[in-house]
N, C-alpha and C positions, 0 to 999 in steps of 0.2 A: 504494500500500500504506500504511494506516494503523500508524503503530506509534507505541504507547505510550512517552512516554519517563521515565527520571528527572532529575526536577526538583528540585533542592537548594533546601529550607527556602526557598516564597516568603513566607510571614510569621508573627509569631508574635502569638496573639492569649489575649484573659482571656474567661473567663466569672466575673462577678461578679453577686450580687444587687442586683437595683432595690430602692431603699427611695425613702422620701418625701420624703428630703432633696434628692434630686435632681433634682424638683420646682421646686426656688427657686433661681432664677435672680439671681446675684451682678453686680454692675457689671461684674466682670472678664468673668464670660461672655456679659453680651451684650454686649463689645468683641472678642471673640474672631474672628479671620480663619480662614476656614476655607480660601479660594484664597490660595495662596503664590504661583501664578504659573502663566502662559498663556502659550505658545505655539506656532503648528502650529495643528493640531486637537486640542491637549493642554489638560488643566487638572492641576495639580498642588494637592491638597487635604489638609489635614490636619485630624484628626480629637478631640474630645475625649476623655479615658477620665475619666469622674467619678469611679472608685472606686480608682483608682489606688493614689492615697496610703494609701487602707485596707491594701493589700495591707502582709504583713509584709516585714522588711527579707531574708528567706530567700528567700522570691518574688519580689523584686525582682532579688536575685542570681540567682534561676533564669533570669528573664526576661533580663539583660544577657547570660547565656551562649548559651542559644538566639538571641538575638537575633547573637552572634559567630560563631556557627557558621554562620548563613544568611550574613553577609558573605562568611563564610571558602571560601563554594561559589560565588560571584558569576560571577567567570574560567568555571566549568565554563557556566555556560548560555549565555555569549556565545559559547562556543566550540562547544556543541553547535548554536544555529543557524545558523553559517557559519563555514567552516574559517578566513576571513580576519577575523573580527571583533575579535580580543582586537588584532593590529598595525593594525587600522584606529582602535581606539579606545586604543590608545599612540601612533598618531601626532596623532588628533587633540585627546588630553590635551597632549604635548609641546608643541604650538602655544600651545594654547592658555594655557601655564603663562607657555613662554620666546618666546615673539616678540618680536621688538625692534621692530617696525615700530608706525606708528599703529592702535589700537585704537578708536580715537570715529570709526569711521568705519559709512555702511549695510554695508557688504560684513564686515567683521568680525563685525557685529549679526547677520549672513544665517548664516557661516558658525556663530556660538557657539550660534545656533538649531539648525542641524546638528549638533551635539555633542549638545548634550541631547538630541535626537530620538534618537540612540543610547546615550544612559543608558539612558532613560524604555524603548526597545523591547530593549535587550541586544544589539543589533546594528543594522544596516545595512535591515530589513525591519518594516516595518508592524506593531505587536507584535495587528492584527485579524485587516487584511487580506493580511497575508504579502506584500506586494508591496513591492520594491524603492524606499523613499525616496530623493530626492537632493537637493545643496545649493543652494543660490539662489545659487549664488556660477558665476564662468567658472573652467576649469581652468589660466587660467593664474594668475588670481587662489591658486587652490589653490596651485600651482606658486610663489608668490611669497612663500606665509607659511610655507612647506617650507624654501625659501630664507635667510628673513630669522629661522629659529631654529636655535640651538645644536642642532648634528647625535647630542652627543651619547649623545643619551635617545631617539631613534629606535629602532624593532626593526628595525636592519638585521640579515639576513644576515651570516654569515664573509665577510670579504671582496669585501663590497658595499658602492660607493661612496652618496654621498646622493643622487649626478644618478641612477643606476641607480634607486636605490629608489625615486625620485619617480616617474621614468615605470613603474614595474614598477605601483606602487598607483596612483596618477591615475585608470587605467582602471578599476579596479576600483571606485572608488566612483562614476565618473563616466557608464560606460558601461551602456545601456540593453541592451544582447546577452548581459553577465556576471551571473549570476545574478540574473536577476529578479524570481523566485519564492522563496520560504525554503520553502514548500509547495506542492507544483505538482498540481492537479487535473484538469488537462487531459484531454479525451476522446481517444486515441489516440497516445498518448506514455508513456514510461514514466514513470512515477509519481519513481521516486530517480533517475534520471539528471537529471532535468527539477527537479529542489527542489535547492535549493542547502542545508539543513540538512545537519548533518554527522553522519549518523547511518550512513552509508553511505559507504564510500572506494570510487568504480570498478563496484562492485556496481548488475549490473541488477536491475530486481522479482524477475522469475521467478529469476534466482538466488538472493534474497533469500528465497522460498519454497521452494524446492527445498534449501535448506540449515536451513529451520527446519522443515520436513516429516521430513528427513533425524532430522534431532538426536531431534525426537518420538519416531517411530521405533525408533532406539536407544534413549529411556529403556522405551520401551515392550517392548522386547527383554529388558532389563537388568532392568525390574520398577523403572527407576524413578520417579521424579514427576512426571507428564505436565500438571498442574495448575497448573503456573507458567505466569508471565508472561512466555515464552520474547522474547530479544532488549532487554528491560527497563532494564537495563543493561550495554548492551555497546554497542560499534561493530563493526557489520561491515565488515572489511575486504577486497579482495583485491588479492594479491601473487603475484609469478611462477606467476600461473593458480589460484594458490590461496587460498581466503575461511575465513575465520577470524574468531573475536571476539575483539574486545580488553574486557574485564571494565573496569567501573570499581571499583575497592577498592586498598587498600592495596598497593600494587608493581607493580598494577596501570595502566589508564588514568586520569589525573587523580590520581596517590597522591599529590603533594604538596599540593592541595588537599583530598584526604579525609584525610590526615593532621593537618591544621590543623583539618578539622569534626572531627575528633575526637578532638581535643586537649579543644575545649571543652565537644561532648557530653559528656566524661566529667567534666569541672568541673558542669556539668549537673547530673547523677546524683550527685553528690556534696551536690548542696543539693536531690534532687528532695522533695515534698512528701509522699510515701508510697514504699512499698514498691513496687506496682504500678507507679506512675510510675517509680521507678527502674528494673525490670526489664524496663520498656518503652523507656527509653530508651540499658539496657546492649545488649536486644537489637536494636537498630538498629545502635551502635556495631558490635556483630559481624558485622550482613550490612555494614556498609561495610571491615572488615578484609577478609570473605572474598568477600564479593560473591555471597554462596550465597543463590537468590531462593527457597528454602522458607524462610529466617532472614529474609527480605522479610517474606514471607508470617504469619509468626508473630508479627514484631513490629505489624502491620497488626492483626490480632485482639486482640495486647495494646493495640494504640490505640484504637479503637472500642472495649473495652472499659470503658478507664475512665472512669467515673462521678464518680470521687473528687476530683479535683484540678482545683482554681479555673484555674488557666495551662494550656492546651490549646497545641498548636502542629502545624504543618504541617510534615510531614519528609519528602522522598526523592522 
């Protein structure tokens, strides 16, 4: 089962005009690096923006706010593609912080290539091919720089020791049986039991459609808005036999992360560049207080609408 998900702010971008000046090419730019760094199958590039400094100083504050609110949603996309992602990449932040052990070593070089491989994809999976990466390193090697760092800034458990926790995660990042997939396509398997994304807790397909069929249904009964983007934002869960969404919005799933993007969307709105722009981006704020996807939907037509304003961005 394909489903759409929400994606918090992957980046904020400018539409500015070409003129002629950017034509002549200064000593600085043609010294300009564009690869910051490789490796994997990675390449990490940055990019020039010529017109930048044009932008006024109100634009610029627009841009550092959108640009904090996409931080501010970071946690939500690691955790939506694997329920283990955010404690696999606090434990292998902690290591990498406090290890007392030697560091100019190949096996250290193997594992810090591991870390970024889970910046760069938000988790544990191929940010293409969905499949399951692992470390160039042995697990005892793992097992040894677990050991030889201060315990603790670990995400332990209540009352879980660090021997416990090492062997509880080990497997999980080491083991080729635990989620292999983030997106499983497989012909004749179910689709969400088989993907390790966590968009689904316990939930087969067919219950997965037999509960948005259900809900249609109902609005279609009720007279009301059958037109959304049913499951958009939520997590299906089920518990003592019974499946349910968890909404993400304020009090809802992830509130204390949408509470932080919308601390700064509203700093946003407060420097937006017009009118339009501002009631584009108060009505966002609102679908993330309520998580009401016709308040999705509307602030979507406020987006593609605007014409007017140089700083465009990507939200939700």
């Amino acid at each position: 089962m394909k489903k759409h998900i929400l994606i918090i702010f992957c980046l904020t971008l400018m539409f500015t005009s070409c003129t002629s000046n950017q034509e002549k090419q200064t000593a600085s730019d043609d010294d300009f690096k564009f690869l910051v760094e490789q490796f994997a199958d990675l390449r990490i590039m940055r990019y020039q923006v010529p017109d930048f400094e044009s932008l006024s100083l109100k634009q610029k504050e627009l841009i550092y706010y959108l640009s904090e609110a996409a931080l501010a949603g970071r946690d939500i996309l690691f955790d939506q593609n694997y329920k283990y992602n955010l404690t696999i990449r606090r434990t292998l932040e902690n290591i990498y912080e406090n290890y007392s052990g030697p560091r100019n070593t190949p096996e250290f070089e193997k594992y810090t290539v591991y870390l970024k491989r889970v910046w760069f994809s938000n988790g544990i999976h191929h940010h293409y091919s969905k499949d399951k990466f692992y470390p160039e390193i042995s697990e005892d090697y793992f097992k040894s720089l677990i050991a030889e760092t201060s315990p603790g800034n670990f995400p332990l458990k209540d009352g879980q020791t660090i021997e416990a926790f090492t062997e509880e995660i080990t497997p999980i990042i080491f083991s080729h049986n635990i989620a292999p997939k983030a997106v499983s396509q497989a012909a004749g398997e179910d689709l969400l039991l088989s993907s390790a994304c966590n968009f689904y807790d316990g939930v087969t397909e067919k219950e997965a459609e037999d509960y948005y069929k259900a809900k249609k249904a109902g609005d279609i009964k009720t007279g009301g808005d059958t037109l959304v983007s049913y499951g958009l934002n939520s997590k299906l869960v089920k518990r003592n036999g019974k499946i349910f969404e968890e909404v993400y919005k304020t009090g809802g799933l992830y509130s204390p992360a949408i509470e932080k993007i919308i601390f700064w969307l509203e700093k946003a709105a407060g420097v937006a560049e017009n009118d339009l722009q501002q009631r584009t981006i108060n009505t966002l704020i609102e679908y993330y207080k309520t998580g009401d996807l016709k308040t999705w939907d509307e602030y979507n037509v406020l987006w593609v609408g605007d014409m007017q304003s140089e700083v465009d961005f990507i939200n939700g």
